[in-house]
C-alpha positions in Angstrom: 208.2 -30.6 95.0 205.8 -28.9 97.8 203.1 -28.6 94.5 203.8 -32.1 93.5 203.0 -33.7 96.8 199.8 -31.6 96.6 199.2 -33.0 93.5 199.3 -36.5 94.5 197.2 -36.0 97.5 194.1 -35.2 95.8 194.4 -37.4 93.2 194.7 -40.8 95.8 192.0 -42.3 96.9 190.8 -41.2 100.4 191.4 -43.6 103.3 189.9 -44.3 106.7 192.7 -42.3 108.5 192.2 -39.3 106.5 189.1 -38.8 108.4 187.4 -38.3 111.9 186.3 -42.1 113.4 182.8 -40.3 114.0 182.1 -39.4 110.5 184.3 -42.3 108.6 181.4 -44.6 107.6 179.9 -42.0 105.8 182.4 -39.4 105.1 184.5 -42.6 103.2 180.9 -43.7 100.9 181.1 -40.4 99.5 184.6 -40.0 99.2 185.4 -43.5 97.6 187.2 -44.0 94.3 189.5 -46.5 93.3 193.2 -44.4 91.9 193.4 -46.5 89.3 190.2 -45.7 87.9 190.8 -41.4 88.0 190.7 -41.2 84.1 186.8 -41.3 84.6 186.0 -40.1 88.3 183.1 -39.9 89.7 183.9 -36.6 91.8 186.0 -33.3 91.7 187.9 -31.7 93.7 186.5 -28.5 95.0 187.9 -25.5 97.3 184.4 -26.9 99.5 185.6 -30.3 99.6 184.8 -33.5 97.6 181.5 -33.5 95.3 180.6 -36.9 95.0 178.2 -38.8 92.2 178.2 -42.7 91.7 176.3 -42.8 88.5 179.2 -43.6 87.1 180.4 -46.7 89.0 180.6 -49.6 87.6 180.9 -53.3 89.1 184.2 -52.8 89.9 183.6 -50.2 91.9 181.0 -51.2 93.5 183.6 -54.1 94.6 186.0 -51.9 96.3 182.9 -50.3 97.9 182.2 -53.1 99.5 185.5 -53.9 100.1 186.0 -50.3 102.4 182.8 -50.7 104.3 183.5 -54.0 105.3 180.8 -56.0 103.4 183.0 -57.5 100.8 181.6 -61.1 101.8 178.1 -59.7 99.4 180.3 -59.0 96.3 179.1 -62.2 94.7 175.4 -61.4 95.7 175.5 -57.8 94.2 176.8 -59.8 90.9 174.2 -62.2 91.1 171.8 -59.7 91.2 173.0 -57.5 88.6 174.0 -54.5 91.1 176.6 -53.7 88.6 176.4 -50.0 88.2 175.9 -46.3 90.3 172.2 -46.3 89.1 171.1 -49.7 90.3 173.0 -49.1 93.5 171.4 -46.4 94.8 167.9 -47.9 93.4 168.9 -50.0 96.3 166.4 -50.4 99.2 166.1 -52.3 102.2 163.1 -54.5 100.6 165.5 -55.2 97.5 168.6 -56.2 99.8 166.1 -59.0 101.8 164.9 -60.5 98.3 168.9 -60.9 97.3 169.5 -62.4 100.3 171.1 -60.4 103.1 169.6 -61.4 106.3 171.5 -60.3 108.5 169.3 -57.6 109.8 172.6 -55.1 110.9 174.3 -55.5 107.7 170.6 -54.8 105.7 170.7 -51.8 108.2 174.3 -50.9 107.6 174.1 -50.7 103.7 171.0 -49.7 103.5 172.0 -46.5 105.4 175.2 -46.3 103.2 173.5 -46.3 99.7 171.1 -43.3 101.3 174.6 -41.2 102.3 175.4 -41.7 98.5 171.9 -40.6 96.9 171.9 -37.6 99.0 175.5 -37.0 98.0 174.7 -37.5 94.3 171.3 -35.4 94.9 168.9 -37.9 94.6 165.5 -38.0 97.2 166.3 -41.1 99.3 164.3 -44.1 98.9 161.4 -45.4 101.3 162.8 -47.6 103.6 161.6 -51.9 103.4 158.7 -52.0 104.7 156.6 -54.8 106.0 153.6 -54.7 103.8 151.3 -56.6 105.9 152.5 -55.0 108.8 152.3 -51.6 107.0 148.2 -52.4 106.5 148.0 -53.4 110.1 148.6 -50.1 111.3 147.0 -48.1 108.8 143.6 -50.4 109.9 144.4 -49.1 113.6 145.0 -45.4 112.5 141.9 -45.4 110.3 140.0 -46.8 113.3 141.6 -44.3 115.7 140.4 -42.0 113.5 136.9 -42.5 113.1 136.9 -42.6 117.2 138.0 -39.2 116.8 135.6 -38.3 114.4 132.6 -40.0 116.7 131.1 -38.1 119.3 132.6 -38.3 123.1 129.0 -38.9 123.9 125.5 -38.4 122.3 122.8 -37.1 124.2 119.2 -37.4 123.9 116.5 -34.3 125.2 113.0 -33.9 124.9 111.7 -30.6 123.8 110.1 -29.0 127.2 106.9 -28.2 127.9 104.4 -27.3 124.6 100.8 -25.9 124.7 100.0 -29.3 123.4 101.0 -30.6 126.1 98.5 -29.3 128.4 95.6 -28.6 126.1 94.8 -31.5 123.0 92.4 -29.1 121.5 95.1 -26.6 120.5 96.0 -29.3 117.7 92.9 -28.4 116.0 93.6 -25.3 115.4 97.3 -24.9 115.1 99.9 -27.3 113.1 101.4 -29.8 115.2 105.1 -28.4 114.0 103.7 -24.7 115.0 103.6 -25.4 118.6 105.2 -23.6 121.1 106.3 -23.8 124.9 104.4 -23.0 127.7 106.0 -20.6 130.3 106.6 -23.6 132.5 108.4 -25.2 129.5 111.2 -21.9 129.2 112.3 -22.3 132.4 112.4 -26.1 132.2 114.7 -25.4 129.1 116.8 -23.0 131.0 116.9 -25.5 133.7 118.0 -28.2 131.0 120.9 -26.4 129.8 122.4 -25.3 132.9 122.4 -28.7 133.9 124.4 -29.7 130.4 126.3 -27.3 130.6 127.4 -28.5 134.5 127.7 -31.6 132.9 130.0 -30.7 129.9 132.4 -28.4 130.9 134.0 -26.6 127.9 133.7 -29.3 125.5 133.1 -28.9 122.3 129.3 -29.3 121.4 127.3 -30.0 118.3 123.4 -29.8 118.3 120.8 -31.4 115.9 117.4 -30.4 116.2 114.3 -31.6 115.0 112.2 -28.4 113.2 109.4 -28.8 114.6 108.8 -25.4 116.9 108.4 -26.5 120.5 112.0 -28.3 120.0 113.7 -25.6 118.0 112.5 -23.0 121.1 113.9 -25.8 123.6 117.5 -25.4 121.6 116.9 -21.7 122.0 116.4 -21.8 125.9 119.3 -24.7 125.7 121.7 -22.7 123.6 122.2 -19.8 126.2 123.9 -21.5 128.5 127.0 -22.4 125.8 129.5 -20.0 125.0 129.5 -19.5 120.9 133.2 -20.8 120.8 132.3 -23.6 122.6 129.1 -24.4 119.3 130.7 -26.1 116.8 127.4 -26.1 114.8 123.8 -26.0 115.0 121.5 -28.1 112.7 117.8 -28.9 111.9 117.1 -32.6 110.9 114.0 -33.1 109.5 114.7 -36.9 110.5 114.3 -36.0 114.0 110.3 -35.5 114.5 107.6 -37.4 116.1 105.6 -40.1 113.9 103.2 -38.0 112.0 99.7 -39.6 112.5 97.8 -36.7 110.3 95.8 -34.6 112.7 93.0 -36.8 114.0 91.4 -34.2 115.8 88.2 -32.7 115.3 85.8 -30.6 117.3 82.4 -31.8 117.2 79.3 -29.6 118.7 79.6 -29.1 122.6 83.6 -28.0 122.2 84.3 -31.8 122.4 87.3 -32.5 121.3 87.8 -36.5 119.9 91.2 -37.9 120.8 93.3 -39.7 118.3 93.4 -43.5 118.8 97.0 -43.3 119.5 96.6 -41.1 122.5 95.3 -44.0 124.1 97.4 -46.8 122.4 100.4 -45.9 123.7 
């Protein structure tokens, strides 16, 4: 007799009291089975418990699911729609219960949360959440643009290359290539000068420099450079976009050491 009643209470369909109230909502999705339908069940009985898998529900079942959660008012709308077996059920997302019709946003909530305790019983990944397309692309816009902020420097700026030989003597670009300049002494320390001063300004930011090749800038970067720790460099590079307007070299030394000017010395 003691076997017997054993017996019997595995094979009857789980209730609501055979549970804790905490876990009954979802402890009950996975446990529910109709007795009448055991010749085909859709779980075991296992030393660990009870292994659930809806596949095999069909739209009976799916009735007397609705009936133990309390939704039994949508058992027409699941038949309208053709939720008539375990597959389509936990197909089921929050997007598909809006277009058949449940509206009422804690019910949507409720079921939607039920079919997902099923498909992780039965194994299967759970399904995205109803999402609110335009919505959705509203916020991807905003992260995107977020994003590109982050990518964009904090600030950008803009220094001179110090003091060149050209700079003090025009006649030096008859001899030497405008690119091949160099700094004067005066221009060292007024590089030196320049990056104490940026780094004072910066802090320990992160810095990225871009620097025309031309030699009187690339000497200024040097001078520039020492002031930065190396972690602090995220890179270094020469842009050949960055370099004066090249006139050609107007100059020429006529007899007497007389050196002509460009007309854009003076146009400008």
């Amino acid at each position: 007799m003691e076997e017997r009643n054993s017996d019997v209470h595995l094979s009857r369909r789980p209730s609501l009291m055979d549970v804790p109230s905490s876990n009954r909502r979802s402890d009950l999705l996975v446990q529910h089975r109709s007795a009448s339908r055991s010749s085909h069940s859709p779980y075991e009985v296992s030393e660990n418990g009870v292994d659930v898998s809806v596949l095999q529900w069909d739209g009976e079942d799916i009735d007397s699911w609705l009936d133990e959660i309390d939704m039994k008012e949508y058992k027409a709308l699941f038949k309208e729609h053709a939720i008539t077996t375990g597959r389509r059920l936990l197909s089921l997302t929050e997007e598909h219960l809006k277009d058949m019709g449940v509206c009422k946003i804690g019910h949507k909530l409720d079921l939607a949360f039920c079919i997902d305790e099923m498909r992780k019983a039965a194994g299967w990944v759970s399904r995205a959440a109803f999402v609110d397309i335009p919505t959705l692309l509203t916020q991807l816009d905003t992260a995107k643009f977020h994003r590109y902020l982050e990518l964009y420097p904090k600030r950008i700026i803009l220094i001179r290359h110090a003091e060149s030989v050209g700079n003090v003597n025009n006649s030096v670009y008859a001899n030497i290539p405008d690119n091949k300049l160099e700094l004067t002494s005066k221009g060292v320390t007024q590089a030196i000068k320049a990056g104490e001063e940026l780094k004072e300004m910066l802090g320990n930011e992160m810095v990225t420099f871009y620097v025309s090749p031309f030699l009187r800038s690339r000497m200024t970067y040097e001078y520039i450079r020492q002031a930065f720790l190396d972690e602090q460099v995220l890179f270094y590079r020469e842009d050949p976009r960055l370099r004066e307007q090249e006139w050609g070299n107007f100059q020429v030394t006529i007899p007497g050491n007389v050196v002509l000017k460009p007309l854009w010395d003076t146009a400008f």
